[in-house]
C-alpha positions as CSV (number, residue, x, y, z in Angstrom):
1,X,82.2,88.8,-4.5
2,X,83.8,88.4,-8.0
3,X,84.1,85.2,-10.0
4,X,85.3,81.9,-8.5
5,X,84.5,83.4,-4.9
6,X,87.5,85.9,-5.7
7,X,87.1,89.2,-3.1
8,X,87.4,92.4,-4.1
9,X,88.8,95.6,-2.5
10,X,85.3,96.6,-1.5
11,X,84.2,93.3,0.3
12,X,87.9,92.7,1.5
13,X,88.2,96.3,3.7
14,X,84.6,95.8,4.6
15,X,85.7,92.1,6.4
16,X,88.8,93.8,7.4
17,X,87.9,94.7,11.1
18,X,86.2,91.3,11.9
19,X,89.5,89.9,10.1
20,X,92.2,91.6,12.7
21,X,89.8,90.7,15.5
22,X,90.0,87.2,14.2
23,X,86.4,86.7,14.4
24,X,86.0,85.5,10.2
25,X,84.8,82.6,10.0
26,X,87.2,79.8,8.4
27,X,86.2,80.1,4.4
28,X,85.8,84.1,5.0
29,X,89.6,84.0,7.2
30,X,90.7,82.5,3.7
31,X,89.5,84.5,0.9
32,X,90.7,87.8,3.0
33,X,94.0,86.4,3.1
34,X,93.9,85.4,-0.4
35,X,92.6,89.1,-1.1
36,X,95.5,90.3,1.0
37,X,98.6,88.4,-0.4
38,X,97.9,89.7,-3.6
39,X,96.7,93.7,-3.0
40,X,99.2,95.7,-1.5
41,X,96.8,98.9,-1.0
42,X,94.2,96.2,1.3
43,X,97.1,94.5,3.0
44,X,98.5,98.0,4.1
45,X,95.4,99.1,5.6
46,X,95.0,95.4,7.0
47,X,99.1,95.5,8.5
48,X,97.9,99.5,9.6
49,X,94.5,98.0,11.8
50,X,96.7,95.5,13.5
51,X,99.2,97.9,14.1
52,X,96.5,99.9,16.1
53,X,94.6,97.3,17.5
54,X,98.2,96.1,19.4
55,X,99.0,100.1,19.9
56,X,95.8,100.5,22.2
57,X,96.1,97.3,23.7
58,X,99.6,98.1,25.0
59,X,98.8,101.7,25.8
60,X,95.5,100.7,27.8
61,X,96.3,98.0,29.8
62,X,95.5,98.4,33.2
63,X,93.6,101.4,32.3
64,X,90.2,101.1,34.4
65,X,87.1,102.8,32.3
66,X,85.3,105.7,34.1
67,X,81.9,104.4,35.5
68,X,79.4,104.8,33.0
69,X,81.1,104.7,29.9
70,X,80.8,100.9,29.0
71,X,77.2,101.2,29.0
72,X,76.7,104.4,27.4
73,X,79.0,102.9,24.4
74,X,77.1,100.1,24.3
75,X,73.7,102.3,24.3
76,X,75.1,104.5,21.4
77,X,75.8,101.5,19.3
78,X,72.2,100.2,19.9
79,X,70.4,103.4,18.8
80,X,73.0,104.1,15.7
81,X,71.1,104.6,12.4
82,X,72.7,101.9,10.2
């Protein structure tokens, strides 16, 4: 973080995904928004994630996942190389 607990561009996109999910805690929610009100490049991308997290929601509803695929997600994540 920069001075005064300022974000930058760099911290604010890497917060952005927990952000749109709403899953920041309250002091991070804050200084995202803060980051955001004043950085039109971050709150683009920010406005463009929630845009396509409510696109898929809409477009998947009642979709039903083939069998398998829930766990072999979750087992790719697990044995992802940071």
């Amino acid at each position: 973080m920069g001075e005064k607990g300022d974000m930058g561009c760099d911290e604010t996109l890497r917060e952005v995904e927990r952000y749109v999910d709403g899953e920041c805690l309250r002091e991070l929610t804050v200084q995202v928004e803060a980051h955001l009100a004043g950085c039109t490049d971050c709150n683009d991308h920010a406005e463009f994630k929630k845009h396509m997290k409510l696109l898929i929601a809409t477009k998947c509803r009642g979709e039903v996942l083939p069998e398998g695929l829930a766990e072999r997600i979750r087992e790719r994540i697990r044995t992802a190389s940071p």
